[in-house]
mmCIF file of the N, C-alpha and C atoms, coordinates in Angstrom:
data_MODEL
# 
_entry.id   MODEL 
# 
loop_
_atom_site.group_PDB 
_atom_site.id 
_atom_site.type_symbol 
_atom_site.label_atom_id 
_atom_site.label_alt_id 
_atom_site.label_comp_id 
_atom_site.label_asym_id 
_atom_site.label_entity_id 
_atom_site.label_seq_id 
_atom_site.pdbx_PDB_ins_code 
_atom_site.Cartn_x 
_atom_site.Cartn_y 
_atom_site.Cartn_z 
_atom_site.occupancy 
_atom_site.B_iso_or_equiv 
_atom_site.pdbx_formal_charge 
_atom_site.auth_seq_id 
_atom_site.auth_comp_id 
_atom_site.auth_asym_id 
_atom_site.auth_atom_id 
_atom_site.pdbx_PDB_model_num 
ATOM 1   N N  . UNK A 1 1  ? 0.833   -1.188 0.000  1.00 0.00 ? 1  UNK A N  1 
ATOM 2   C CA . UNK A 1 1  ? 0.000   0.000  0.000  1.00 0.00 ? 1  UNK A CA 1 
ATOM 3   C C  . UNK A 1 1  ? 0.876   1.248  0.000  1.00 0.00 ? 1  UNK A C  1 
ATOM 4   N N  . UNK A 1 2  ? 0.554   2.187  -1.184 1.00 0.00 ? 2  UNK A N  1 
ATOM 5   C CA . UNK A 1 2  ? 1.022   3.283  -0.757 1.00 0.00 ? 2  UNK A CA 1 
ATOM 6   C C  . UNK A 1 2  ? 0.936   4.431  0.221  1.00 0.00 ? 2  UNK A C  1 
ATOM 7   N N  . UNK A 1 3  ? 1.815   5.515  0.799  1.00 0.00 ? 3  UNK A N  1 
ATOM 8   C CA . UNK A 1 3  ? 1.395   6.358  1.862  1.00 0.00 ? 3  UNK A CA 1 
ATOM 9   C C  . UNK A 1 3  ? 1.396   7.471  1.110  1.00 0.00 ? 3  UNK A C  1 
ATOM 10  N N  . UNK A 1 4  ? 0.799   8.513  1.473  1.00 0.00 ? 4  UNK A N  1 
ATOM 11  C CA . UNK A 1 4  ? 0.725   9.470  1.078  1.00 0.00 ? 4  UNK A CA 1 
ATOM 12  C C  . UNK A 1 4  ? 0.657   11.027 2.168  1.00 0.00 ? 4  UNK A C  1 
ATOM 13  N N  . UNK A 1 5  ? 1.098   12.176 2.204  1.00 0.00 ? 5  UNK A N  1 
ATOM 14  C CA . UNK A 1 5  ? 1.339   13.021 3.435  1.00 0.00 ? 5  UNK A CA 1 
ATOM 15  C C  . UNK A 1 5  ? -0.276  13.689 2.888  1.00 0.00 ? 5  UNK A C  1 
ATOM 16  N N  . UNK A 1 6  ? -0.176  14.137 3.932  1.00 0.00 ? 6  UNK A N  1 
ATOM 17  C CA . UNK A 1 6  ? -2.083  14.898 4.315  1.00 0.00 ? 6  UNK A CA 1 
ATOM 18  C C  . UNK A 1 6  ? -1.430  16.228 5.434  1.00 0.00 ? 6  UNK A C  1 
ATOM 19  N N  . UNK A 1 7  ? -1.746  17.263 4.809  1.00 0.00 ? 7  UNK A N  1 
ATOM 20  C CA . UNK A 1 7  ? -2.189  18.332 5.965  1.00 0.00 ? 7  UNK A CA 1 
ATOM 21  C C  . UNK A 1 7  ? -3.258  18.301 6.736  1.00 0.00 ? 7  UNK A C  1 
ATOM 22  N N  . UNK A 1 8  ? -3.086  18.524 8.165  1.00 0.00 ? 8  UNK A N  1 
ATOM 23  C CA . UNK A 1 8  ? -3.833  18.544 9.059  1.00 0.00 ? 8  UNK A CA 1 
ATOM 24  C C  . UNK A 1 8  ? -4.181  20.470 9.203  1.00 0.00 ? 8  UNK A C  1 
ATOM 25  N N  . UNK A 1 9  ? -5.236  21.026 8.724  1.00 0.00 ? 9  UNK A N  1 
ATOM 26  C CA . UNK A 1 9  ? -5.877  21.899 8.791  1.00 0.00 ? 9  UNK A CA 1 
ATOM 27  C C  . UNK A 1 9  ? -6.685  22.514 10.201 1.00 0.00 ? 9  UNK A C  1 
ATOM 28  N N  . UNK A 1 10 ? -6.511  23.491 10.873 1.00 0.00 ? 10 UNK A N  1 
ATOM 29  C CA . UNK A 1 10 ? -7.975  23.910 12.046 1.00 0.00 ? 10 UNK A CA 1 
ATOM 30  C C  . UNK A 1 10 ? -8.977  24.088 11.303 1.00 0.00 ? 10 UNK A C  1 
ATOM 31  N N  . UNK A 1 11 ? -9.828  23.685 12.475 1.00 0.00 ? 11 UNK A N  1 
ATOM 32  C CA . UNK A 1 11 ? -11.438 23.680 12.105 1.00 0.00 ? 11 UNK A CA 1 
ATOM 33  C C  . UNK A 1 11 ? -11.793 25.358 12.220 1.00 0.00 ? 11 UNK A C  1 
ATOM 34  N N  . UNK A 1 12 ? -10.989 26.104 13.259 1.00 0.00 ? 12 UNK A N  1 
ATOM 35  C CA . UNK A 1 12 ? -11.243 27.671 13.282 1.00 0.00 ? 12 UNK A CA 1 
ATOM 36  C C  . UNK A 1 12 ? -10.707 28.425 12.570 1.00 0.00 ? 12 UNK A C  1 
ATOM 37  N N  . UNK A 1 13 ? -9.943  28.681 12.121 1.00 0.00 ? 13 UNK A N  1 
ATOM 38  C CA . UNK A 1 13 ? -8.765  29.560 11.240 1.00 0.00 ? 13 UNK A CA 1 
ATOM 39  C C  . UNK A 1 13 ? -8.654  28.873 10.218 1.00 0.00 ? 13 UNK A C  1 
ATOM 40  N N  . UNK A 1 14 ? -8.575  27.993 10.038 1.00 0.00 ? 14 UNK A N  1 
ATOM 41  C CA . UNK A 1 14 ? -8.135  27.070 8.882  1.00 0.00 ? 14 UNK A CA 1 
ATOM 42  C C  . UNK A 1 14 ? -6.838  26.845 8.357  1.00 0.00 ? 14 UNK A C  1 
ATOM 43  N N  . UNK A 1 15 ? -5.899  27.051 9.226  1.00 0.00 ? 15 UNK A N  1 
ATOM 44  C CA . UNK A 1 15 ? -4.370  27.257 8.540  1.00 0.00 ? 15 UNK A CA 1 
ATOM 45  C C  . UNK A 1 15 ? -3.920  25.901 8.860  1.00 0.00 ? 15 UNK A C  1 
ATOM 46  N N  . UNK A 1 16 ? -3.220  25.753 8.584  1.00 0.00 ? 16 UNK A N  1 
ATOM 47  C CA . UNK A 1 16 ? -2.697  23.958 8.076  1.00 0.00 ? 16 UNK A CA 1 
ATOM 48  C C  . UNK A 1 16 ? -1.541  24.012 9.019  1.00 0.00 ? 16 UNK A C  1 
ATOM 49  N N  . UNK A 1 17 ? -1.204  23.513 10.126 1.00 0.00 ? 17 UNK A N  1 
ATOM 50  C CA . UNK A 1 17 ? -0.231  22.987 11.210 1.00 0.00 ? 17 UNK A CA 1 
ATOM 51  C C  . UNK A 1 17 ? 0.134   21.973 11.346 1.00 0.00 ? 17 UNK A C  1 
ATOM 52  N N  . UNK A 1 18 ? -0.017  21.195 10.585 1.00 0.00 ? 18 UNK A N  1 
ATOM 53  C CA . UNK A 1 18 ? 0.208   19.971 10.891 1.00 0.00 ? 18 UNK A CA 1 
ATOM 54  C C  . UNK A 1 18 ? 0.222   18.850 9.640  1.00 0.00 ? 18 UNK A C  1 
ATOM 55  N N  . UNK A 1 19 ? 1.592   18.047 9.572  1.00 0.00 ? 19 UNK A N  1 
ATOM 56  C CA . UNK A 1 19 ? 1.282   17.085 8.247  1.00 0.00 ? 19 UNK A CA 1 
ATOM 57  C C  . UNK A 1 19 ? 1.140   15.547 8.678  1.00 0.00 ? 19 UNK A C  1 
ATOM 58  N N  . UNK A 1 20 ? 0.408   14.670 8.362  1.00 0.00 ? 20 UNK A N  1 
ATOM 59  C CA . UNK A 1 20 ? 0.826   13.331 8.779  1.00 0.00 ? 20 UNK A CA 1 
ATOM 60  C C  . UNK A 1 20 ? 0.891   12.152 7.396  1.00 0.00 ? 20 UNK A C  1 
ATOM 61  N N  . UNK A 1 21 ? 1.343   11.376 7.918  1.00 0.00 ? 21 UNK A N  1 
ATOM 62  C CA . UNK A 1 21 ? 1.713   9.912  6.722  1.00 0.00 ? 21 UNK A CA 1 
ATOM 63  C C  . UNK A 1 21 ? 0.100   9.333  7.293  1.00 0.00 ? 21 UNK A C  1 
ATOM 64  N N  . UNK A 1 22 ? -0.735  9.282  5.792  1.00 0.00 ? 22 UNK A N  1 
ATOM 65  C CA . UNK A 1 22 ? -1.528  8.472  5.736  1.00 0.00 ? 22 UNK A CA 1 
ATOM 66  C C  . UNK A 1 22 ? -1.816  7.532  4.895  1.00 0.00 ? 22 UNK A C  1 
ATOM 67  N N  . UNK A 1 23 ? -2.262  6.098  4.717  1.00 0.00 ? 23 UNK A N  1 
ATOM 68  C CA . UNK A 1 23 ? -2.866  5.561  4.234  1.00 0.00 ? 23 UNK A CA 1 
ATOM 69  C C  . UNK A 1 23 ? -3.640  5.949  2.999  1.00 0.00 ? 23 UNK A C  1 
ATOM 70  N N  . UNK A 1 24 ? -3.414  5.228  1.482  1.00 0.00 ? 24 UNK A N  1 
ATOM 71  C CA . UNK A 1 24 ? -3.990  4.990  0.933  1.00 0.00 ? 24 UNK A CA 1 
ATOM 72  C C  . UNK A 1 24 ? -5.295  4.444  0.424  1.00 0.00 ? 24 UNK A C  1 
ATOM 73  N N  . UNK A 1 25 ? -5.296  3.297  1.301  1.00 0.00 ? 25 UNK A N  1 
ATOM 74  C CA . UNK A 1 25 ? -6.495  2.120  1.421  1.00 0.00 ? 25 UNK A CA 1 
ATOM 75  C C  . UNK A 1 25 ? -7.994  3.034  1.393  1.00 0.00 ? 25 UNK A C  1 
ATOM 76  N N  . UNK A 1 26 ? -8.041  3.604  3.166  1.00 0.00 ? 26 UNK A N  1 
ATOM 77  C CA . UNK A 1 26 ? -9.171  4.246  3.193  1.00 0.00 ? 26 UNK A CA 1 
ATOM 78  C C  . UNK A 1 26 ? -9.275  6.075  2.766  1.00 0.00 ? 26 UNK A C  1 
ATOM 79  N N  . UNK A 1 27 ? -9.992  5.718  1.538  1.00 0.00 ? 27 UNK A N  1 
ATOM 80  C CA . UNK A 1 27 ? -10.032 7.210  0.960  1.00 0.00 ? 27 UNK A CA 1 
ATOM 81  C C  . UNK A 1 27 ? -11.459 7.733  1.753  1.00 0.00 ? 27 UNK A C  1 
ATOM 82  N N  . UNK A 1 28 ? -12.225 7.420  2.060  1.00 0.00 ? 28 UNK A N  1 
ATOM 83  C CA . UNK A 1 28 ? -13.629 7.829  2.699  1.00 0.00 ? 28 UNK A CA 1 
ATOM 84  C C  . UNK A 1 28 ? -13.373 8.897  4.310  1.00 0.00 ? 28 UNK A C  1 
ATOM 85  N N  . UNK A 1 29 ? -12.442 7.925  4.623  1.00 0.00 ? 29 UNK A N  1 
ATOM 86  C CA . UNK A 1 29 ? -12.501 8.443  6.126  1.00 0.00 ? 29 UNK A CA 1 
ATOM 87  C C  . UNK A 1 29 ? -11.595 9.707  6.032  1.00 0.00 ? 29 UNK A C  1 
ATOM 88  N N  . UNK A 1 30 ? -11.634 10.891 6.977  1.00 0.00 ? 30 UNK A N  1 
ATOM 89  C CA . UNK A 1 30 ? -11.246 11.712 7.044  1.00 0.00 ? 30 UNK A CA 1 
ATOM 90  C C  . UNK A 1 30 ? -10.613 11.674 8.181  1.00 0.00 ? 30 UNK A C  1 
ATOM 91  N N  . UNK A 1 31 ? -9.169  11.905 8.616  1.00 0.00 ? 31 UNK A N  1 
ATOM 92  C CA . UNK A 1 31 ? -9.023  11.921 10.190 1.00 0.00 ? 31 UNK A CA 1 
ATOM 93  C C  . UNK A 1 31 ? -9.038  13.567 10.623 1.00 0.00 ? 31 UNK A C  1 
ATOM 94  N N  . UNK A 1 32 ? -9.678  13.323 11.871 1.00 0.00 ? 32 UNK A N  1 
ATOM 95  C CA . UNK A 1 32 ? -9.969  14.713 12.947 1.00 0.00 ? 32 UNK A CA 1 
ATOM 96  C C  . UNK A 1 32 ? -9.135  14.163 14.157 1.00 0.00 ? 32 UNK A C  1 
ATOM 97  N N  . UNK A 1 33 ? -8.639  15.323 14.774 1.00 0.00 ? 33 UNK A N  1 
ATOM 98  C CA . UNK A 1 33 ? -7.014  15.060 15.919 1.00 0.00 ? 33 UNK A CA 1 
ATOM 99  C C  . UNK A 1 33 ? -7.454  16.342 16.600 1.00 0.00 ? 33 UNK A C  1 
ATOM 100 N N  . UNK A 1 34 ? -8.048  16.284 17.698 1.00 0.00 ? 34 UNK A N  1 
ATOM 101 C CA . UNK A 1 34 ? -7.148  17.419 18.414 1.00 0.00 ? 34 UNK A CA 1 
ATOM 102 C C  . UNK A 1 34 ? -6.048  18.271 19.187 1.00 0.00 ? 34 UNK A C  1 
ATOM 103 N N  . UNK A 1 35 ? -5.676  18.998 18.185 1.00 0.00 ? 35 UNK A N  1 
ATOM 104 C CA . UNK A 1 35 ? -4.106  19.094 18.641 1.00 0.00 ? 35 UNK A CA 1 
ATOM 105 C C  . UNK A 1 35 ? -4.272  20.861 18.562 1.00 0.00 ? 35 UNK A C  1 
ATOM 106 N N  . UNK A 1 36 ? -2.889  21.176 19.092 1.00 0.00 ? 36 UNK A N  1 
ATOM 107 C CA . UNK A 1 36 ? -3.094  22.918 19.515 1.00 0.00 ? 36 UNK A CA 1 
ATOM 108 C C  . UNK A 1 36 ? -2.441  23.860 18.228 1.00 0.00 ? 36 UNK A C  1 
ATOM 109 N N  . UNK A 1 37 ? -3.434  24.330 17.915 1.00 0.00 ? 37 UNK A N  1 
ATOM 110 C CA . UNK A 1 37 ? -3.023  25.498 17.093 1.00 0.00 ? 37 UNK A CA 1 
ATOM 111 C C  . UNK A 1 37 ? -2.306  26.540 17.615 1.00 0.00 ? 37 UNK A C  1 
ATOM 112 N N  . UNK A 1 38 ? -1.180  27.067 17.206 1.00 0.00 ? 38 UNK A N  1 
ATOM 113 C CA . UNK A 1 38 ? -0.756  28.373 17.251 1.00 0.00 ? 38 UNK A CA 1 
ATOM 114 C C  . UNK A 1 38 ? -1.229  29.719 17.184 1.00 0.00 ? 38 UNK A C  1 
ATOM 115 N N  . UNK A 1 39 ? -1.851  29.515 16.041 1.00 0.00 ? 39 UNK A N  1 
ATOM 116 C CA . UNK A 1 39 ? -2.869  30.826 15.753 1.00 0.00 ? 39 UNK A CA 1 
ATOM 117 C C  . UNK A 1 39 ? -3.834  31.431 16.565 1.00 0.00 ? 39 UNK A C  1 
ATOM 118 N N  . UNK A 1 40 ? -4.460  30.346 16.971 1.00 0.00 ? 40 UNK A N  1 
ATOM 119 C CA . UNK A 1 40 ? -5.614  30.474 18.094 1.00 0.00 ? 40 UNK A CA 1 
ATOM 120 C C  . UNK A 1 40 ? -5.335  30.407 18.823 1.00 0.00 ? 40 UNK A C  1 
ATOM 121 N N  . UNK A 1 41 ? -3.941  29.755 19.336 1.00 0.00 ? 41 UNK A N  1 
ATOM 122 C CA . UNK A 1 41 ? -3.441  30.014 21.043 1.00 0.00 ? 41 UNK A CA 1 
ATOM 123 C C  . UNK A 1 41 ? -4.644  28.774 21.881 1.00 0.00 ? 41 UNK A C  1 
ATOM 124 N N  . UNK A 1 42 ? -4.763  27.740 21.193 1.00 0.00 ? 42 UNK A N  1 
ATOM 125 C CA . UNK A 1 42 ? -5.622  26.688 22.449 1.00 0.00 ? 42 UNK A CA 1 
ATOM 126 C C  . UNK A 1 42 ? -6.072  25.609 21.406 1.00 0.00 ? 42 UNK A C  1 
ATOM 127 N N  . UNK A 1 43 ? -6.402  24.753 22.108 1.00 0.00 ? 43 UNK A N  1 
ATOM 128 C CA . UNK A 1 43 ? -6.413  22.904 21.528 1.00 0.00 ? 43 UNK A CA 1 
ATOM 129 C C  . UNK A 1 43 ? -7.510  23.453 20.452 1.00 0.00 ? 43 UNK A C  1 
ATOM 130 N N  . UNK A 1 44 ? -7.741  22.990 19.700 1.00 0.00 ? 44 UNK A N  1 
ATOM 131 C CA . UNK A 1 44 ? -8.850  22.965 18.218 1.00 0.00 ? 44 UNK A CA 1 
ATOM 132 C C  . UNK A 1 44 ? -8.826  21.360 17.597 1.00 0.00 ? 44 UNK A C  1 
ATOM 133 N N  . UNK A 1 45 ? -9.869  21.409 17.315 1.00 0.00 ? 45 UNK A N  1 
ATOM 134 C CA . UNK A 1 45 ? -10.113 20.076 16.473 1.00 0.00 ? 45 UNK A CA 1 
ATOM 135 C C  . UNK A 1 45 ? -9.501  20.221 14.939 1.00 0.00 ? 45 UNK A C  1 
ATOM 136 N N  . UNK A 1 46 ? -8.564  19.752 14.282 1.00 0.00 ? 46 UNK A N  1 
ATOM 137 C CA . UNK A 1 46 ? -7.599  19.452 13.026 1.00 0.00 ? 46 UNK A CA 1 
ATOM 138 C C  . UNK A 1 46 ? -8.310  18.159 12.137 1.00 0.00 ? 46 UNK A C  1 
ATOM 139 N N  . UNK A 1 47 ? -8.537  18.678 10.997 1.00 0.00 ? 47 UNK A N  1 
ATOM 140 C CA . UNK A 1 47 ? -9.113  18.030 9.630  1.00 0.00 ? 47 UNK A CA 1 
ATOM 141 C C  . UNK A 1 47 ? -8.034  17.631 9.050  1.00 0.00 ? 47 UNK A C  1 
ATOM 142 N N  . UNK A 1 48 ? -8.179  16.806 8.287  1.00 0.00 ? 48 UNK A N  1 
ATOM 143 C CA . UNK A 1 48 ? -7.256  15.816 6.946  1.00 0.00 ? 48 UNK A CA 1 
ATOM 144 C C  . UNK A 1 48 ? -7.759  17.083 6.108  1.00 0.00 ? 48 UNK A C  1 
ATOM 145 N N  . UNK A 1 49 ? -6.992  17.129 5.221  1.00 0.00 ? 49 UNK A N  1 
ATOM 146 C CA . UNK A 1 49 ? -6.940  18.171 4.001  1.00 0.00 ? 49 UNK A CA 1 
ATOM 147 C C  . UNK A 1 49 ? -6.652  17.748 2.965  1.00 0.00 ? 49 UNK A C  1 
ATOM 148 N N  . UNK A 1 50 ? -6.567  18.131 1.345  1.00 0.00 ? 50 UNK A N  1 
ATOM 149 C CA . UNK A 1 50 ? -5.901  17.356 0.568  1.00 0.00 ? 50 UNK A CA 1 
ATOM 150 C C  . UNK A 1 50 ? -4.580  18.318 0.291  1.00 0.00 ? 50 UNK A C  1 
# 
């Protein structure tokens, strides 16, 4: 299977902080992480992006 990198985007600002190695296989699922934005200064929920 191939991997492929994905930006991890905020759900508030929308600026992209974050990259991870994902999976090919499942194209449907989207991963959501909450991890801390900079911008906003506090934890936010982070989208898969293309």
């Amino acid at each position: 299977m191939a991997v492929r990198k994905s930006a991890l985007a905020c759900s508030i600002c929308g600026s992209r902080n974050y990259s991870k190695a994902v999976n090919e296989g499942k194209k449907g699922d989207r991963l959501e992480v909450n991890k801390f934005c900079k911008y906003c200064k506090k934890h936010t929920m982070h989208k898969e992006t293309k």
